[in-house]
C-alpha positions as CSV (number, residue, x, y, z in Angstrom):
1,X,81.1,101.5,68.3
2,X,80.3,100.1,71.7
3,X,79.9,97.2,72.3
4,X,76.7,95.6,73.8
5,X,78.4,92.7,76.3
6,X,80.8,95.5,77.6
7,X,77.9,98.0,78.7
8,X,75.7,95.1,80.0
9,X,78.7,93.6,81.6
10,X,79.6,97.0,83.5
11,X,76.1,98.2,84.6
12,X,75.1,94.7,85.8
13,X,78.9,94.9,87.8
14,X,77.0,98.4,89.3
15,X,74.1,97.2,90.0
16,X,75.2,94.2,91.9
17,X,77.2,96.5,93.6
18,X,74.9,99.1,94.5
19,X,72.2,96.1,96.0
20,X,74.8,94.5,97.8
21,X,75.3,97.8,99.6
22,X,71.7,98.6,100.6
23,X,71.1,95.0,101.2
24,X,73.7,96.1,104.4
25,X,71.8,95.9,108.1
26,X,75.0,98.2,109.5
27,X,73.8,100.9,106.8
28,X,71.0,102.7,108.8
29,X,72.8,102.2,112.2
30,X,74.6,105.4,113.5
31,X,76.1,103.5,116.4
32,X,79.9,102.9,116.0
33,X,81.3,99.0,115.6
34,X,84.2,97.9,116.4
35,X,86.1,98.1,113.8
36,X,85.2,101.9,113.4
37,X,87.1,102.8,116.9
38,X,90.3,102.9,115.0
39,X,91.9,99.6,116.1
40,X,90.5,97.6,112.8
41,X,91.6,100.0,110.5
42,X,95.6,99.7,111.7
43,X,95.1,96.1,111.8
44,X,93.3,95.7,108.3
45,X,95.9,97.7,106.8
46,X,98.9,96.5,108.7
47,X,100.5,99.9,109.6
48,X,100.9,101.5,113.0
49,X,99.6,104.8,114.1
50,X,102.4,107.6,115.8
């Protein structure tokens, strides 16, 4: 049997999720940021590019 706290537990973890997302001003935009030119992904993940 399922049970109830588990199911409410991981759909509210979704939906908090999912409105966090669309509550994002950058999610309509098309224009690039920063971060998206390349530089912020090597320096959020520590590694160098060849």
């Amino acid at each position: 049997m399922i049970d109830t706290f588990s199911l409410a537990l991981t759909h509210g973890l979704l939906m908090l999720t999912a409105w966090l997302l669309f509550r994002r001003h950058d999610l309509d935009s098309e224009a690039p940021s920063s971060e998206d030119e390349g530089a912020g992904h090597r320096r959020r993940w520590g590694g160098r590019r060849a």
